[in-house]
C-alpha positions as CSV (number, residue, x, y, z in Angstrom):
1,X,-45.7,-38.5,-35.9
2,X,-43.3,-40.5,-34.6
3,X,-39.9,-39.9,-33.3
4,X,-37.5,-39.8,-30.1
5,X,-37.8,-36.8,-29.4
6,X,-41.5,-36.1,-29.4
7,X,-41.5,-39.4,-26.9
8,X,-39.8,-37.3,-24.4
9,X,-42.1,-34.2,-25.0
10,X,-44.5,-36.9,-24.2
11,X,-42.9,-37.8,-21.2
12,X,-42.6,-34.6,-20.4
13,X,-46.0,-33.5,-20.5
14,X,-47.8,-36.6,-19.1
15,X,-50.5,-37.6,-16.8
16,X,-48.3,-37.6,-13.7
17,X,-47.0,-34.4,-13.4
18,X,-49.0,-32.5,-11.2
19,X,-49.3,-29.6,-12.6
20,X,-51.5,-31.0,-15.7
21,X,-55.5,-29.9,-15.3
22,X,-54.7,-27.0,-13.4
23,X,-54.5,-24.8,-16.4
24,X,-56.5,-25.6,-19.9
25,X,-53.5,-24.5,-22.2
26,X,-51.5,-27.3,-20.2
27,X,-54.4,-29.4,-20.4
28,X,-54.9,-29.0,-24.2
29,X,-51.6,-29.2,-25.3
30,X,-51.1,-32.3,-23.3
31,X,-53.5,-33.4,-25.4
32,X,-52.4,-32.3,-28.2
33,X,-49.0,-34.4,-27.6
34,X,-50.9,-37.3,-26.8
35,X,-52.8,-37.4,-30.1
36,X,-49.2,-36.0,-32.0
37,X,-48.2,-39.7,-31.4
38,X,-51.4,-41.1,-32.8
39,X,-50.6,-39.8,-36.6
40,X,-53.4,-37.0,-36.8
41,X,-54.8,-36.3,-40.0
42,X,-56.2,-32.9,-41.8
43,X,-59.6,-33.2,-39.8
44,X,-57.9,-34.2,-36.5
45,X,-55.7,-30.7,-37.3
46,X,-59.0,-28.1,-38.2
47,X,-60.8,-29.2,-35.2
48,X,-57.3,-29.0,-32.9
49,X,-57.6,-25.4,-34.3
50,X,-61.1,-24.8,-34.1
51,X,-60.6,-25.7,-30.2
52,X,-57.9,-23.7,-29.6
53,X,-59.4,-20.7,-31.2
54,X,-62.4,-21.4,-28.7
55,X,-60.3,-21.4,-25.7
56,X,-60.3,-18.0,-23.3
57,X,-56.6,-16.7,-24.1
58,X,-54.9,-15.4,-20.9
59,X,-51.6,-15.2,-21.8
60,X,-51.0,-14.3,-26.0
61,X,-47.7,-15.6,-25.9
62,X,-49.3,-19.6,-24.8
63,X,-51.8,-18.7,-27.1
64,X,-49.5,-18.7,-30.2
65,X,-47.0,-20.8,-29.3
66,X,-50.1,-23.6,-29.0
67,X,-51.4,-22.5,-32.5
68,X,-48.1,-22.6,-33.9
69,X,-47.8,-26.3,-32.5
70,X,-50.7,-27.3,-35.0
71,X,-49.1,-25.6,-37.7
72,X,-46.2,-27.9,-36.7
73,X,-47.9,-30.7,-36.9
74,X,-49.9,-30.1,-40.7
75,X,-46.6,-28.9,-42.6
76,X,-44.9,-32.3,-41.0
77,X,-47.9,-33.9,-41.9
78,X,-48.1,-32.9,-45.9
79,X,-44.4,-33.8,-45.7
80,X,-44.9,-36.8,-44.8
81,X,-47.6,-37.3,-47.3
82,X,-45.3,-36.1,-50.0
83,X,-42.7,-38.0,-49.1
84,X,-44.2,-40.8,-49.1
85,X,-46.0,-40.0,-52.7
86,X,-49.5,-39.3,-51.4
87,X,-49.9,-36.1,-53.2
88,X,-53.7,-35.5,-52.9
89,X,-53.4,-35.7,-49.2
90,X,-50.8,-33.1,-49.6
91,X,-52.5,-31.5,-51.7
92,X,-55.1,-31.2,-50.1
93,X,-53.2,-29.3,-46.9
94,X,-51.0,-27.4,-49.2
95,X,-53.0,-25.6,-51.8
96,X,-56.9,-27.1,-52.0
97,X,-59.6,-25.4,-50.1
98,X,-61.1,-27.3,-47.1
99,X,-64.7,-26.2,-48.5
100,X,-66.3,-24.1,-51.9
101,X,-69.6,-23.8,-51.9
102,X,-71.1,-23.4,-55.6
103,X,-74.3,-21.2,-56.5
104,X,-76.3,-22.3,-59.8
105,X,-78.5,-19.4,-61.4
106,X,-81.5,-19.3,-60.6
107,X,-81.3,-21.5,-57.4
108,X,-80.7,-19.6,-53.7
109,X,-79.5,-23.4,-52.6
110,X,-76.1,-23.5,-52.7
111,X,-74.0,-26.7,-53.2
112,X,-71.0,-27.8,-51.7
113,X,-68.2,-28.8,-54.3
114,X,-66.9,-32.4,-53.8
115,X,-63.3,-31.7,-53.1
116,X,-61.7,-34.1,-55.3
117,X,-63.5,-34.7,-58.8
118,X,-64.2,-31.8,-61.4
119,X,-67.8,-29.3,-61.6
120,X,-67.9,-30.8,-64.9
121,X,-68.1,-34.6,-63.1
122,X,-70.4,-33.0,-60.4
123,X,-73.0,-30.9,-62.7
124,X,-72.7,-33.6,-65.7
125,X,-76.7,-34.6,-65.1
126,X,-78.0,-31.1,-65.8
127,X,-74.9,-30.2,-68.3
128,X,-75.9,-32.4,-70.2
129,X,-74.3,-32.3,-74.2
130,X,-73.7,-28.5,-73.7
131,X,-70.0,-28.1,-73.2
132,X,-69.0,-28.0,-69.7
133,X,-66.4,-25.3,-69.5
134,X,-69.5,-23.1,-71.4
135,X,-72.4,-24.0,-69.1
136,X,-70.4,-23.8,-65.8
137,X,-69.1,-20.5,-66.0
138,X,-72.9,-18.9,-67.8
139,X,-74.7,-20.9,-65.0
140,X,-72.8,-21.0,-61.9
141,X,-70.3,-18.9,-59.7
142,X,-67.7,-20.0,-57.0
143,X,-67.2,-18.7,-53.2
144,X,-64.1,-20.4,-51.3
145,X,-65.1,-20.6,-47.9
146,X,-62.3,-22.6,-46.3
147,X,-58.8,-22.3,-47.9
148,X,-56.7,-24.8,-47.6
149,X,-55.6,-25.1,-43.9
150,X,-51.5,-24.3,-44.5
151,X,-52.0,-21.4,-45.9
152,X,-55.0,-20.5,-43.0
153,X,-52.2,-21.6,-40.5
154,X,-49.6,-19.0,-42.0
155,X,-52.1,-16.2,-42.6
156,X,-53.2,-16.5,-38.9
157,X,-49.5,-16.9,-38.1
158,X,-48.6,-14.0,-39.8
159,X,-51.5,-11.8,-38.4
160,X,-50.0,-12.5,-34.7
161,X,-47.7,-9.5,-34.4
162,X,-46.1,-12.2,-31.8
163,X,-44.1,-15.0,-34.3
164,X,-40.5,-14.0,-35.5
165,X,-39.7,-13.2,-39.2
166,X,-37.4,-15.9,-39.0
167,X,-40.0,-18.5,-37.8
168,X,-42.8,-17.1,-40.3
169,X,-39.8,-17.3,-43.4
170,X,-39.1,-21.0,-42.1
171,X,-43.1,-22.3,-42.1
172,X,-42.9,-20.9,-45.7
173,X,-39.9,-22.1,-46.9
174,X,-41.3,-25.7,-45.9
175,X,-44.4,-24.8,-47.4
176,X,-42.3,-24.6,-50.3
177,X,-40.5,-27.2,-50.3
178,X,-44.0,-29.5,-49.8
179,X,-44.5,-28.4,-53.3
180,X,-41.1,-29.0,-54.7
181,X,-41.2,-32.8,-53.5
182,X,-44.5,-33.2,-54.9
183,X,-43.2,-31.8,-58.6
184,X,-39.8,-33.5,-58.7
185,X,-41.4,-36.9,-57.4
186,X,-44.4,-36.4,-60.0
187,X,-41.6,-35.9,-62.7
188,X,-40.3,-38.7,-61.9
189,X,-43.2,-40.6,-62.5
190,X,-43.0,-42.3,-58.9
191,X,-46.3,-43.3,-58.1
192,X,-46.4,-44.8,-54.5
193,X,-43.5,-45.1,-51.8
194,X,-42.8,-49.0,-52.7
195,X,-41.6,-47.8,-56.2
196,X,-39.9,-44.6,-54.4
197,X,-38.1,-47.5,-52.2
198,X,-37.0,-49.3,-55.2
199,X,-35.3,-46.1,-57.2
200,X,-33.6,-45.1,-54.1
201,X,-32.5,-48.8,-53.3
202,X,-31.0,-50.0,-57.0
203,X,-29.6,-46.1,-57.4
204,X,-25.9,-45.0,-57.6
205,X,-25.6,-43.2,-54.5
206,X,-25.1,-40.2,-56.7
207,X,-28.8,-40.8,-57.5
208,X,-29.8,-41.9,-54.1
209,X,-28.3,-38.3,-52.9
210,X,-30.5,-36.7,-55.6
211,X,-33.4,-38.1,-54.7
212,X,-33.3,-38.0,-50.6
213,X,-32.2,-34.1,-50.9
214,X,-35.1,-33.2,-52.7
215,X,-37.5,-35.4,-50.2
216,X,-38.5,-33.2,-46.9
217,X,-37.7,-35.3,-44.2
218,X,-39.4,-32.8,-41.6
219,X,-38.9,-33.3,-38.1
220,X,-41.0,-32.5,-35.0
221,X,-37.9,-30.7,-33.2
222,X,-40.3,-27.7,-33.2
223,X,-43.1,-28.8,-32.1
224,X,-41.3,-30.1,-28.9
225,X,-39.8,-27.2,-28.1
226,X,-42.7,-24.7,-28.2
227,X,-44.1,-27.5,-25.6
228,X,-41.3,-26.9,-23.3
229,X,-41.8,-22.8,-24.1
230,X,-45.3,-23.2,-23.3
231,X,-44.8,-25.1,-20.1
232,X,-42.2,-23.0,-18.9
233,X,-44.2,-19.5,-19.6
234,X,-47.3,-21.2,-17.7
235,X,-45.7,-22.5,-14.5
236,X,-42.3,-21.1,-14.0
237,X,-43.6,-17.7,-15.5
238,X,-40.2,-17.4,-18.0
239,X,-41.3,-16.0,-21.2
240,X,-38.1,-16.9,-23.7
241,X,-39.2,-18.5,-26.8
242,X,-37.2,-18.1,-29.9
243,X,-40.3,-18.1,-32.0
244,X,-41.5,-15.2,-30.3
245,X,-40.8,-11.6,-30.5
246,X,-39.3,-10.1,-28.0
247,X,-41.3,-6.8,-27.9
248,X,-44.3,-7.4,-30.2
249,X,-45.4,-4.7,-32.5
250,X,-48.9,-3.3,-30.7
251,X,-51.6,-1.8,-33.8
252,X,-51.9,2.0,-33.0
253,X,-55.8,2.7,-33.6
């Protein structure tokens, strides 16, 4: 991810400001900045998550605001993939689960489904001649143990009682709009960003307009700012964030 602004989150949050290693949710969302600029990946992201989730939550507020950061960072991410016509990579955040684990009849072993070729591809040894659509579903059933991780990231997003409607309506609207990049690129027939390059460089700019307003071009404006909210609620103890309710709603047991 690279852009002006999360340079001066960056500089912002970096090793010489005293404050850094006195608190872990500083600590790990410095680090989270620092690897931001590195261009992290859907594996970097889950184990970001998995960490954060680990970490002992003093204040809800940090806690959310830090998870919401790594949702920032995977719906910029698949929209940068889409935009730049990698749609298995989006894909693969948007709508693919992480991990399905497949149980054949008979066998207590189950087998973990390779994420991007078909059962039929997987199974073909013992499928054999029988046809594959037949044999799959008489000999073997499905469990989807990791969805894909944007829709995780919302569904733990929208359990938080803490994130606005506003926020939760924007994260979905991107979502969204991941998807609609994907289809009207795909209809296109554009393949790979050189040949998106091309159409957009030899294109009336009637075209060239057409095509850029249905690319996402997310920023990381976001992300930045819920650093800032974090830092502020940590060491100046000032708990405004426009991504947070102001009252959350509290469960009655």
């Amino acid at each position: 991810m690279q852009s002006s602004s999360l340079s001066t989150v960056y500089d912002l949050f970096s090793d010489h400001d005293p404050y850094w290693g006195q608190d872990p949710w500083l600590t790990f969302n410095q680090q989270l900045n620092r690897d931001a600029t590195g261009l992290p990946n859907e594996a970097f992201l889950d184990q970001a998550l998995e960490m954060a989730l680990d970490l002992e939550i003093a204040d809800p507020r940090v806690f959310w605001l830090t998870i919401s950061r790594i949702a920032e960072l995977a719906i910029k991410l698949a929209g940068d993939y889409a935009d730049s016509c990698e749609f298995q990579a989006a894909g693969d955040l948007l709508v693919n689960p992480r991990r399905i684990d497949v149980y054949q009849r008979g066998n207590t072993a189950k087998i973990q489904k390779d994420r991007h070729s078909g059962l039929s591809d997987q199974f073909a040894a013992v499928i054999g001649s029988e046809n594959p659509v037949t044999w799959l579903k008489r000999e073997t059933h499905l469990q989807i143990k990791s969805e894909a991780l944007l829709p995780h990231l919302k569904g733990i997003l929208q359990s938080s009682r803490y994130m606005t409607a506003d926020y939760l309506h924007g994260f979905e609207k991107r979502m969204c709009r991941v998807s609609d990049t994907i289809a009207f690129l795909s209809a296109w027939n554009v393949t790979d960003n050189r040949e998106l390059f091309k159409r957009i460089q030899h294109a009336s700019s009637t075209e060239q307009a057409l095509i850029i307003g249905n690319l996402c071009y997310f920023d990381d404006r976001y992300f930045v700012e819920m650093g800032e909210n974090i830092k502020s609620i940590i060491l100046r103890g000032e708990g405004q964030s426009r991504f947070l309710k102001r009252t959350p709603t509290i469960c009655q047991s």
